[in-house]
VOGU-3710 file (C-alpha; in Angstrom, 3 decimals, decimal comma):
1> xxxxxxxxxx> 81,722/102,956/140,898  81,887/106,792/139,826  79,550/107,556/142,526  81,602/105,989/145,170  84,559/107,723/143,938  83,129/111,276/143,947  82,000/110,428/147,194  85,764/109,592/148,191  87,133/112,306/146,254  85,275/114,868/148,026
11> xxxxxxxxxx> 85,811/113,236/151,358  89,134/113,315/151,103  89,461/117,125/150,372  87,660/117,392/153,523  90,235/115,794/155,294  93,197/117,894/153,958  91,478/121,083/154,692  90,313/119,587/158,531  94,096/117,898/159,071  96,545/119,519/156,956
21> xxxxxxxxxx> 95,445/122,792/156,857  95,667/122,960/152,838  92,952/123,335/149,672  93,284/120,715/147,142  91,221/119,946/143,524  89,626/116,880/142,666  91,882/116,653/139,778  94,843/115,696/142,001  93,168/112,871/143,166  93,559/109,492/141,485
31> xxxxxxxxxx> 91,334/106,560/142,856  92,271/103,327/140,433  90,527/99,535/141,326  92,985/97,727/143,524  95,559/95,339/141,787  94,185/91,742/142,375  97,184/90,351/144,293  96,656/93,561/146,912  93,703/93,676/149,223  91,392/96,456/148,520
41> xxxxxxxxxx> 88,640/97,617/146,240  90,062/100,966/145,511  93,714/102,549/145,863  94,582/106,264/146,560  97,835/107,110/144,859  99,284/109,095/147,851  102,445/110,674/146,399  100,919/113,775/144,806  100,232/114,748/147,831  103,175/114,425/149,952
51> xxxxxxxxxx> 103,763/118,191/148,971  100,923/119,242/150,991  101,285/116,616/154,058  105,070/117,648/154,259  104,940/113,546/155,901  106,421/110,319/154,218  104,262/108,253/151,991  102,938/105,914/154,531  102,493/108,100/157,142  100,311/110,099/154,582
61> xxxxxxxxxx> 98,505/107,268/153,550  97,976/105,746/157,530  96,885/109,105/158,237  94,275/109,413/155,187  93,031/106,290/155,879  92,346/106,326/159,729  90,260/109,603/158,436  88,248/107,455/155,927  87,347/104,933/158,481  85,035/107,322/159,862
71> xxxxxxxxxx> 82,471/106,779/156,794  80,288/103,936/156,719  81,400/102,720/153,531  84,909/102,325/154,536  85,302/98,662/156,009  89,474/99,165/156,565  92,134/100,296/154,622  96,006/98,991/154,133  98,964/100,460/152,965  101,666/99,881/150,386
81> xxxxxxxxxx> 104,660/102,091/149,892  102,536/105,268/148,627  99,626/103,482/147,978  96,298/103,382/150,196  94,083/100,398/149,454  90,683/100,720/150,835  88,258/98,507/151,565  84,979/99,198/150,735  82,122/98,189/153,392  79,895/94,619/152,129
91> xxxxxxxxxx> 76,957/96,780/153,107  77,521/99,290/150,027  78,104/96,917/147,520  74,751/95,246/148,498  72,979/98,199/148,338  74,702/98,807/144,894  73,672/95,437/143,142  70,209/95,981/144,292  70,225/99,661/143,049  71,924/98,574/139,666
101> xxxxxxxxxx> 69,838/95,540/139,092  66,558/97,891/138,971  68,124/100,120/136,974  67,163/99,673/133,183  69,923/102,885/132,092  72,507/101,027/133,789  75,959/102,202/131,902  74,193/104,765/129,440  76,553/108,078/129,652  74,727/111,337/130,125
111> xxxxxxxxxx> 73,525/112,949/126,944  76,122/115,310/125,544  75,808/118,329/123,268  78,729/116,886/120,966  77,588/116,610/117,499  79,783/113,298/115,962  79,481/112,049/112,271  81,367/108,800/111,313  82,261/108,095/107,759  83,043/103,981/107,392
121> xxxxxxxxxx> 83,259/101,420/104,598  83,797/103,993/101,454  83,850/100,938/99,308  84,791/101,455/95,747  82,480/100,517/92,770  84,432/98,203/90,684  84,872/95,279/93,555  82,474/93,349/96,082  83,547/93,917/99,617  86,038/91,698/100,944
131> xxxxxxxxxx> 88,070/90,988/104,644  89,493/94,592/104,543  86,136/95,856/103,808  84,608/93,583/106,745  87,115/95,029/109,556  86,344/98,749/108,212  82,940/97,764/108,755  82,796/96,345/111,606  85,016/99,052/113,292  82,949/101,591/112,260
141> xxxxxxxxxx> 79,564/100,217/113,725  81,221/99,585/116,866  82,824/103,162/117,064  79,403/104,668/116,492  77,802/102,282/118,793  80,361/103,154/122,197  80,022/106,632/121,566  76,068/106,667/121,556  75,901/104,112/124,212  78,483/107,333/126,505
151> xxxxxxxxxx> 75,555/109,739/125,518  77,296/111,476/122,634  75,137/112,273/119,004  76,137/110,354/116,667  75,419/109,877/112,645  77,173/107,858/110,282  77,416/107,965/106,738  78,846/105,999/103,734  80,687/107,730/100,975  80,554/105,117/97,693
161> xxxxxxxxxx> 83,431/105,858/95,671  81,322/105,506/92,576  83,478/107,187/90,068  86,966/107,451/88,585  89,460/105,366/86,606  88,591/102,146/88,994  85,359/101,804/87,996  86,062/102,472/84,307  88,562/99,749/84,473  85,998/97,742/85,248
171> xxxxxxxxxx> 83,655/99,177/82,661  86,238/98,975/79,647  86,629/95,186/80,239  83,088/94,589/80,516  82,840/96,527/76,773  85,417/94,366/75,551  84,220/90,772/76,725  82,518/88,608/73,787  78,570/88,438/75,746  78,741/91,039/77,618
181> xxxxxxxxxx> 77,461/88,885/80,654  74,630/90,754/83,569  74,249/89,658/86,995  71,632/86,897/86,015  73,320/85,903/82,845  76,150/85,383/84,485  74,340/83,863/87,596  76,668/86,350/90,311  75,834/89,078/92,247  76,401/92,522/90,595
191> xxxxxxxxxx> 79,353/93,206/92,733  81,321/90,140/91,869  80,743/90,717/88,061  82,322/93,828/88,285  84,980/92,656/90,589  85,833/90,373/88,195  86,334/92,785/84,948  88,276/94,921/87,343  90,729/91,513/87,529  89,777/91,226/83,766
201> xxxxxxxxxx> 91,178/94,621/83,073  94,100/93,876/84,824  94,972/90,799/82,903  95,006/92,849/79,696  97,119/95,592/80,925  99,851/92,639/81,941  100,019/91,409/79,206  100,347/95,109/76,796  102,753/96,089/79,406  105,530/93,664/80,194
211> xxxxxxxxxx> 106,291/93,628/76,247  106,656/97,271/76,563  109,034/96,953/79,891  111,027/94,724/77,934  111,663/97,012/74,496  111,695/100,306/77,432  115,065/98,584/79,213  116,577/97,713/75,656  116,089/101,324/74,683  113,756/100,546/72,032
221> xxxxxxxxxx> 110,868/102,826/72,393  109,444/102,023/68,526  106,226/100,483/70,377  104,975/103,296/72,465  102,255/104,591/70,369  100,801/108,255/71,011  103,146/108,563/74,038  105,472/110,811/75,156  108,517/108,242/75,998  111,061/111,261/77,355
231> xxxxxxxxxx> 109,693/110,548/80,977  109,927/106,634/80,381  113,737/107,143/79,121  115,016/109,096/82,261  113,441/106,175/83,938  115,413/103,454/82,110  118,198/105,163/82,176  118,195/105,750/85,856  117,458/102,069/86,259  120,494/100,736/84,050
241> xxxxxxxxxx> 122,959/103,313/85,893  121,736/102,759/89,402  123,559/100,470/91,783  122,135/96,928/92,749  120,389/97,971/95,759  118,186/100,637/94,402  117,597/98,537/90,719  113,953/97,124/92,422  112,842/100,449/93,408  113,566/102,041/90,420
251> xxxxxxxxxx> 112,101/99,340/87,922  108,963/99,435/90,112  108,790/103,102/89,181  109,785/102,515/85,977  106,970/99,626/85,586  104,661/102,398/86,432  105,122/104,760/84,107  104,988/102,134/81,142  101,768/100,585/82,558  100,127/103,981/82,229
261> xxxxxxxxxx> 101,322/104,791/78,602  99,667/101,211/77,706  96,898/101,534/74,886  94,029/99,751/77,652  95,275/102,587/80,237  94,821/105,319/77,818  91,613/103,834/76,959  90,017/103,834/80,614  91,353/107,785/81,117  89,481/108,425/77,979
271> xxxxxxxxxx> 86,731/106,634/78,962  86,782/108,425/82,703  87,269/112,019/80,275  84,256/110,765/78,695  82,167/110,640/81,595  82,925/113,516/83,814  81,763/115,444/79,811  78,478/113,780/79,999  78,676/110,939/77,535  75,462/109,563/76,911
281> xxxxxxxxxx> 76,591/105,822/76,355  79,610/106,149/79,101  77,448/107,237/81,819  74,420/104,812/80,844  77,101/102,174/81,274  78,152/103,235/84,403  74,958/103,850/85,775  74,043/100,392/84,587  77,308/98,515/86,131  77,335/101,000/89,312
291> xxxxxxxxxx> 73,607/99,469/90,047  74,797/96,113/89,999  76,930/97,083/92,572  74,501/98,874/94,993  72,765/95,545/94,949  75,612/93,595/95,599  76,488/95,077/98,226  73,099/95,861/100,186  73,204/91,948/100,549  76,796/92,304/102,257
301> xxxxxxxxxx> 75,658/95,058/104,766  72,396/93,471/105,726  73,674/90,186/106,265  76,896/91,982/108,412  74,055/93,904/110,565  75,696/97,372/109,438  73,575/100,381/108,262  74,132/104,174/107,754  71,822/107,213/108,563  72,591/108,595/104,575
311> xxxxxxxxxx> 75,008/106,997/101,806  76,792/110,021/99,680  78,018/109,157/96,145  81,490/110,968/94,732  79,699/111,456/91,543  77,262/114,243/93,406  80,104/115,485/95,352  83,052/115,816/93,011  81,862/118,640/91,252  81,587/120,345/94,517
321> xxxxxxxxxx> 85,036/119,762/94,981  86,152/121,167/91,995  84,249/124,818/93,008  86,142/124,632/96,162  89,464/123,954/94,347  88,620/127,040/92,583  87,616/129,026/95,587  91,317/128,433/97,146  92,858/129,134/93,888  91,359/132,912/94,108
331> xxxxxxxxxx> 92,005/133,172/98,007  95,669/132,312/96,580  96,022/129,494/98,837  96,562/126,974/96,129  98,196/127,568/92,653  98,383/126,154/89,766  101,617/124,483/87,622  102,023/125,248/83,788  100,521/121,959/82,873  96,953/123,603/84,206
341> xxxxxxxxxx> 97,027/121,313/87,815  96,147/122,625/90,565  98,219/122,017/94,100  99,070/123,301/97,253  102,038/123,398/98,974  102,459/122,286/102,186  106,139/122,248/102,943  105,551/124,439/106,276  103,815/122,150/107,433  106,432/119,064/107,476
351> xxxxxxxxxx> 104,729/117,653/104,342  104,919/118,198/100,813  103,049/119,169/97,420  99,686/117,875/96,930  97,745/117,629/93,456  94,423/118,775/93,725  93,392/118,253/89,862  95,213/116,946/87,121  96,053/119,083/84,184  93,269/117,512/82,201
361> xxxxxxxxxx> 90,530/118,982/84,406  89,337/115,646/86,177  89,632/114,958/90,015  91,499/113,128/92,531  90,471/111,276/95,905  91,118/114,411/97,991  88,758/116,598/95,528  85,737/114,943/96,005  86,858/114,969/100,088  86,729/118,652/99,893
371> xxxxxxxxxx> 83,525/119,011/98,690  81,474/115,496/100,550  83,188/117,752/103,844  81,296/120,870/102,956  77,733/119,384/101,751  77,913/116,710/105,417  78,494/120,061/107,269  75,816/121,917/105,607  73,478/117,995/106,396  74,904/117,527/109,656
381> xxxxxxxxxx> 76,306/120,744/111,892  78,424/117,972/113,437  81,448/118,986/116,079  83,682/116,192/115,226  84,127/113,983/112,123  85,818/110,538/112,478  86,969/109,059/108,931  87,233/104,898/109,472  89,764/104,607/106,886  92,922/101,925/106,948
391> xxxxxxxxxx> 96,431/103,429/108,260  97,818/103,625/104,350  95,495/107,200/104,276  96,887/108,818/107,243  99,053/111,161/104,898  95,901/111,574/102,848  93,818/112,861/105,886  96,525/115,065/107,445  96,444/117,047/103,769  92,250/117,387/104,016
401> xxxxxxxxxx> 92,714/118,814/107,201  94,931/121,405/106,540  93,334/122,879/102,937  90,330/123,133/104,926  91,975/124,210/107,690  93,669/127,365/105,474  90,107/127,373/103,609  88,386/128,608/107,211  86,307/125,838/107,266  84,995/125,756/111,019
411> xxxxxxxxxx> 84,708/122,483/110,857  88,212/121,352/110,500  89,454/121,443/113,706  87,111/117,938/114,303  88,692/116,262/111,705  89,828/112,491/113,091  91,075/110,305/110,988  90,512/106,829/113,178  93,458/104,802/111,687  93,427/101,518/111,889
421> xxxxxxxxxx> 95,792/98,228/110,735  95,208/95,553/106,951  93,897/92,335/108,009  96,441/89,899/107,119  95,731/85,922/105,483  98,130/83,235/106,592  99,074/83,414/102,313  100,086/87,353/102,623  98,746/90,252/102,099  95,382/90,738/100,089
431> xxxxxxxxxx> 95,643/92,605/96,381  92,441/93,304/94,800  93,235/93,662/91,370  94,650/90,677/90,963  92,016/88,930/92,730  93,881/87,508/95,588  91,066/88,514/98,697  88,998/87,458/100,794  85,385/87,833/99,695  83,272/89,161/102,498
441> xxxxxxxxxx> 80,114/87,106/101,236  82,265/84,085/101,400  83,745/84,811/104,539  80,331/85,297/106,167  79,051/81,715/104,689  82,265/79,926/106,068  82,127/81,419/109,395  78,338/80,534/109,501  79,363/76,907/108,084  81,921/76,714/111,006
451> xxxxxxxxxx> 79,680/77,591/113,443  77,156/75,065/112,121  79,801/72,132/112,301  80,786/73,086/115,751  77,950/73,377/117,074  76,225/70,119/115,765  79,478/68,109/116,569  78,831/69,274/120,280  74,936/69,129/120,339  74,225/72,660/121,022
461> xxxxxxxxxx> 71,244/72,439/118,635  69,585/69,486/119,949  66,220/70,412/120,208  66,102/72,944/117,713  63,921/73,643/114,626  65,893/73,594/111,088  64,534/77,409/111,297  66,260/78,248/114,771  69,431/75,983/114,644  70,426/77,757/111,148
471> xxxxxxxxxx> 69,427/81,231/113,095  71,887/80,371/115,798  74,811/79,325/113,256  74,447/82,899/111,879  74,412/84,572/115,346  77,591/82,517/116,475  79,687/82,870/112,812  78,777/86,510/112,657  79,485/86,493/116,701  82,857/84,772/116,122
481> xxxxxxxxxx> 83,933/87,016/113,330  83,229/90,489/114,817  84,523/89,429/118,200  87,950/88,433/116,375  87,988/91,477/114,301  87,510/93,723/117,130  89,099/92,154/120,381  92,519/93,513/119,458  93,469/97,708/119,426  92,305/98,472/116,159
491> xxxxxxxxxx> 95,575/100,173/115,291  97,034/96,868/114,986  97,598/95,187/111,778  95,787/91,402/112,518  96,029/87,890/111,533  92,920/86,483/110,705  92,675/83,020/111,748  89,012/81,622/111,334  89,521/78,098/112,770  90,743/80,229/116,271
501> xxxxxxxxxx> 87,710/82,853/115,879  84,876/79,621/116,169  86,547/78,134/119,387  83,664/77,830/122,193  86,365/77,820/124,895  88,864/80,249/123,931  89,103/84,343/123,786  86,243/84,354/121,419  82,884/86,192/120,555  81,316/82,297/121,081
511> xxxxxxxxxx> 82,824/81,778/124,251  80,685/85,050/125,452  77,798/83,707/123,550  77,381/81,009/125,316  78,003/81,966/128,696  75,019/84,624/128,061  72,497/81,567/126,931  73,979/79,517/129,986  72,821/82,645/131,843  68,900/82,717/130,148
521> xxxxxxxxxx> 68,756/78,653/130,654  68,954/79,397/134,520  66,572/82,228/134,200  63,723/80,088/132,373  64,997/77,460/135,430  64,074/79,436/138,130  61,209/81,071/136,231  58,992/77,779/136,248  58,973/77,928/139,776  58,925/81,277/140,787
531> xxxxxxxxxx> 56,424/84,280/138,819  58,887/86,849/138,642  62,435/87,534/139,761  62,614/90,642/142,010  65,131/91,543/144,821  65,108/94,399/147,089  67,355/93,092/149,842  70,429/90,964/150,420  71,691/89,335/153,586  74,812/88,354/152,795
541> xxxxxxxxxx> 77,577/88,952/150,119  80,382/85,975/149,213  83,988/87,051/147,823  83,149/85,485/144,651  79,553/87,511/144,644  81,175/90,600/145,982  83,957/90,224/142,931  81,010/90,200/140,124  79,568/92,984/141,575  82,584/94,624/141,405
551> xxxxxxxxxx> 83,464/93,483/138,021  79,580/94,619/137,276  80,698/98,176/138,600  83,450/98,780/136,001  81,239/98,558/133,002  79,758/102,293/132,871  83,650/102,928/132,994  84,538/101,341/130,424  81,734/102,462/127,998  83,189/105,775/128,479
561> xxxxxxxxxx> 86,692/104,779/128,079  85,980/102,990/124,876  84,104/106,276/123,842  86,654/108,535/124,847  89,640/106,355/123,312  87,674/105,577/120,643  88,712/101,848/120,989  86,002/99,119/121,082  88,645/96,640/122,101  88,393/98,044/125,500
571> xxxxxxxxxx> 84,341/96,992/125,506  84,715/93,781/123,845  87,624/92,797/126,612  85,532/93,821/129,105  82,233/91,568/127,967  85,072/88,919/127,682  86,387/88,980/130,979  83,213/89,407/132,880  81,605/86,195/130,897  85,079/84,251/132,273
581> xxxxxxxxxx> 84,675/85,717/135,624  80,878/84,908/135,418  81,460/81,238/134,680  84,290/81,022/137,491  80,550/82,383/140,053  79,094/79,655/138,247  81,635/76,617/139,075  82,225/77,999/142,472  78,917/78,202/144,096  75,206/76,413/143,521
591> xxxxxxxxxx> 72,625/78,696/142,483  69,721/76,330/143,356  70,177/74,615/146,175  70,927/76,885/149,162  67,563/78,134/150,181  65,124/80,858/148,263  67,152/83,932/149,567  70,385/82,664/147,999  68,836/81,324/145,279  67,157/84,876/144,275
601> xxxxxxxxxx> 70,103/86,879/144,998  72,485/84,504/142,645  69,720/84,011/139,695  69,358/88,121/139,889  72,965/88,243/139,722  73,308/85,803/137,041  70,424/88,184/134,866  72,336/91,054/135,813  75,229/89,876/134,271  73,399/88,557/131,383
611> xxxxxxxxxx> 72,045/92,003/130,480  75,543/93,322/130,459  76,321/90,602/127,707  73,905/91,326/126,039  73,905/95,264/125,838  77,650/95,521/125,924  77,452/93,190/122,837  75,145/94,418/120,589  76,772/97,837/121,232  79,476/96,735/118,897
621> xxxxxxxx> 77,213/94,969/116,489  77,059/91,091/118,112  73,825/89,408/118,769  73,487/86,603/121,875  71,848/83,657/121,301  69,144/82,919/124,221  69,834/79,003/123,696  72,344/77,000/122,659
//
């Protein structure tokens, strides 16, 4: 399809220099596919250019057209208003299938010199993954996977948030529990014991601070112990003297401050003071708890399909952080308060004042950002880095930028920070310290479960071994759950439905699935008859051939658009659309019984299709079944 539009584009320049006497650029040509309720393959936008044919818009476009009539490829053209749909000759778009169907590179992008790392999933230590987790990882695969698949180079990485008060939450419960349960004691996987301290830890601080809430709003501040209370009473007394409408706001803020001055909280920031000193016995426990994790979730990743080229750790890149916090405190572009933090101010920039270390030495999110940026530079020489990171960090990301931005890191300029929406539950929003998610190992066993029970109440796996029916289930529930997770603009906030993800008929990753083994059923067909399938000619071309092979023609597009917009959505409604169009070819017409020619032309489009599927698929992390 690019070909043919070059080929138009430079045509047409020709014509304006031979008729109207006038020099245009390629650039002020736009060729888009004809609307479906027009006739035409492609339309030339003609009002640009009424400044240079000094004519009216459809005496332009009559006049470009008769012009294009003169080349082979142009059957006849039409025009609407400003717009000149052409018709493009049968002829080419037979010599195009045949061309494309021998061509194994079909909708690979040219290799560019852009160097791309992609940072997704970041999970933290003290929780197993869960549906947020899922749709971070998913997105990122599929991100990496449309911008290889338009030729750029492309690495991706993991940063494990392995440090920090989260994970001593979790640790601090674990000390105080009566057994002091491991993974195999406790019969879990690592992950999910942890995960369920961090709850745990939660549960205790509840209950030390809604006493404390209670005495704070009576003014009786005789139960704070080793706490500075003058912050909590402005607080209170803010709250009791504000008006009704800002009372919620204010006790929320006041509910913070009283949750941190609770003994447990004070505990875990000694405990996280503890480590970043060394502590022998705080970072054995860590180490041993953080382990349990890893493990945990390598089971989530490989049974998601998702992998990374290296995994960094904030505990080897805080430090480095900290050295660069110190670097822009002598280059005076931070400074630090009287309490000993360190900020910077970023008022000219539209924002605001951001902490980067607390007075008590020890490190925020953003600190360990600095320095993971500088060591992937110094790994990777990459030209652009793409964070995967939910929409809630976009503030975050705009402040990395700019410290390393007034830092002269030459990197900062590719910053990206690929912003995308929660995943929403019918029940509300997910909260993970209370232990109200979605567990990604428990979403990936129901969606395989749902797949099973759909399938076997519609016979797909009749036939099949116990070994490759419960292979399929995973292909389809993995298929199903991806496809849903990705079919929408990922800067939408979604509303996961897993009954509507499963449906074999519907806008689904199974719908696609199944048209693809529909596809490799007629193959093995016509392959008991026939040795091979090979086409170098075609007689004839039907409108429902010709609008496959046009359909066919988009998808290099599209790979690049995806790329370029960094939206798999566009890929995934692509694959859709072409599997629905594919199984209209399929009702329409009989691929067997009109004589060898026809039969070899619609089996080879039928494959040709089916390798689209299947390569436009697992682009973005979906497998395809070959029978179902």
């Amino acid at each position: 399809m690019e070909n043919l539009k070059e080929q138009l584009v430079k045509t047409v320049i020709g014509i304006f220099k031979s008729t109207f006497n006038t020099e245009i650029s390629s650039h002020e040509l736009t060729f888009n596919e004809t609307p479906k309720n027009f006739v035409g393959d492609l339309t030339l936008v003609v009002f640009p250019l009424l400044k240079y044919t000094k004519l009216n818009p459809e005496a332009s476009a009559n006049a470009i057209g008769q012009e294009l009539t003169q080349l082979d490829i142009v059957k006849e053209f039409n025009v609407v208003k400003g717009f000149l749909n052409i018709v493009i000759a049968d002829e080419y778009w037979k010599k195009y299938f045949v061309s494309t169907f021998h061509n194994p590179q079909f909708g690979k992008g040219n290799t560019k010199d852009t160097k791309i790392l992609i940072e997704y999933s970041s999970p933290n230590t003290n929780k197993p993954l869960h549906l947020g987790h899922v749709r971070n990882n998913v997105l990122g695969y599929a991100v990496a996977g449309v911008l290889k698949a338009a030729g750029y180079q492309v690495n991706t990485c993991n940063l494990v948030n392995d440090r920090g008060i989260h994970i001593c939450k979790s640790m601090l419960a674990w000390q105080k529990s009566k057994d002091k349960p491991t993974p195999e004691s406790a019969g879990l996987k690592g992950d999910k014991l942890v995960g369920y301290f961090y709850v745990e830890f939660e549960k205790m601080l509840q209950a030390q601070a809604q006493p404390l809430i209670e005495a704070a709003i009576q003014l009786d501040f005789s139960k704070f112990q080793n706490t500075d209370t003058s912050a909590i009473s402005a607080s209170v007394n803010r709250y009791l003297q504000a008006d009704e409408n800002k009372k919620d706001d204010l006790l929320d803020a006041l509910k913070t401050l009283v949750r941190n001055a609770t003994p447990i909280m004070q505990e875990a920031r000694i405990m996280l003071q503890n480590w970043e000193a060394g502590d022998e016995e705080t970072v054995a426990l860590w180490k041993k708890m953080n382990q349990w994790v890893y493990d945990g979730f390598a089971v989530t990743y490989d049974a998601l399909g998702v992998n990374f080229d290296k995994i960094y750790y904030e505990s080897d890149t805080y430090l480095l952080g900290k050295d660069i916090v110190n670097e822009g405190l002598a280059k005076g572009v931070l400074f630090k308060k009287e309490d000993g933090s360190v900020w910077i101010d970023l008022t000219d920039e539209g924002l605001d004042q951001k902490l980067l270390l607390r007075s008590d030495g020890t490190s925020v999110y953003i600190t360990q950002d600095l320095g993971t940026a500088d060591l992937r530079y110094h790994d990777f020489k990459m030209d652009r880095t793409i964070y995967v990171v939910g929409n809630e960090q976009e503030y975050h990301f705009k402040v990395l930028q700019l410290v390393l931005k007034k830092l002269g890191r030459p990197y900062a300029d590719g910053i990206h920070h690929f912003s995308y929406g929660m995943v929403d539950l019918p029940s509300g929003k997910m909260k993970s310290r209370e232990g109200t998610v979605v567990d990604a190992d428990d979403l990936i066993a129901d969606m395989i479960n749902t797949a099973q029970e759909s399938s076997e109440e519609l016979g797909k796996t009749d036939g099949f071994t116990k070994e490759e029916a419960q292979a399929l289930y995973q292909t389809l529930g993995l298929g199903a759950l991806k496809f849903f997770l990705l079919r929408v603009d990922p800067k939408k906030r979604i509303m996961f439905n897993p009954a509507e993800s499963i449906d074999l008929h519907g806008y689904t990753g199974p719908f696609v699935q199944y048209s693809y083994a529909r596809i490799q059923s007629i193959y093995r067909r016509y392959l008991k008859e026939n040795n091979q399938l090979n086409i170098e000619i075609i007689d004839n071309i039907q409108p429902i051939e010709k609008e496959l092979i046009l359909k066919i023609a988009q998808y290099p597009t599209i790979i690049e658009l995806a790329a370029q917009d960094l939206n798999p959505a566009k890929l995934v409604d692509y694959i859709y659309e072409l599997a629905k169009l594919y199984n209209k070819f399929y009702s329409e017409v009989s691929i067997f019984n009109e004589g060898k020619e026809t039969t070899d032309k619609r089996v080879a489009l039928s494959v040709l299709c089916g390798r689209i599927i299947k390569n436009g698929f697992n682009t973005v992390g979906i497998q395809v079944p070959d029978r179902m």
